[in-house]
N, C-alpha and C positions, 0 to 999 in steps of 0.2 A: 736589514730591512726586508720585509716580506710584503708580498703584496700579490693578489690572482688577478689572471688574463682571462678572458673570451677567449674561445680556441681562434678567431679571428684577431684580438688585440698580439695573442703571443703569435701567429702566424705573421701579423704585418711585422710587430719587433723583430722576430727571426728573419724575416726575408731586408729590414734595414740593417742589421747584425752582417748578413751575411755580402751584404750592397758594400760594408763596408771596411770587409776582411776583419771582421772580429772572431777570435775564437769561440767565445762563451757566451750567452745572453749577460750572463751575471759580471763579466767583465768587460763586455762590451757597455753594460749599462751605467757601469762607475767609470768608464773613460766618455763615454756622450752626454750626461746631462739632461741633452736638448731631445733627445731620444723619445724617451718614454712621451712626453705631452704628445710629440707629433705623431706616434703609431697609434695611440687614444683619436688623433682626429681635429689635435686643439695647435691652431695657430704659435707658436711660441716666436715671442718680440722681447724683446728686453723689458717692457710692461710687466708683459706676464710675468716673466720668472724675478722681477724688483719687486711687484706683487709678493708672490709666493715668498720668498726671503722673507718678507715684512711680517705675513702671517708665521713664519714658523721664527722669527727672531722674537715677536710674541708671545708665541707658545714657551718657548725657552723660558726668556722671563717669568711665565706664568709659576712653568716647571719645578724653578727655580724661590720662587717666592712661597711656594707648597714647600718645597723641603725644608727652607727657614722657619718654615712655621710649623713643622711635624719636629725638627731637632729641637726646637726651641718647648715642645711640649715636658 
């Protein structure tokens, strides 16, 4: 997955990264999860991230229903 920062979004990630003895951003970010929303700014509760689950278990489905229908062509 890729995604860009604000020189401020990747500054506050690196400064939680480094709060929290991670070597790497990119491996600090696949062992926190909870990371990324909180250095963006945005509250994370279990809401939010059973939220997000929902929308990308969705997506999947979607995903998923596209390629049944492109094989099936």
């Amino acid at each position: 997955m890729a995604f860009r920062l604000t020189e401020e979004e990747y500054g506050e990630l690196r400064k939680i990264c480094d709060e929290r003895g991670g070597r790497s951003i990119s491996g600090f970010a696949r062992c926190e999860p909870t990371a990324l929303p909180r250095c963006a700014g945005e509250a994370v509760t279990e809401g939010v991230l059973e939220s997000r689950l929902e929308v990308l278990e969705k997506d999947i489905a979607d995903l998923k229903n596209r390629l049944e229908m492109l094989e099936a062509k």
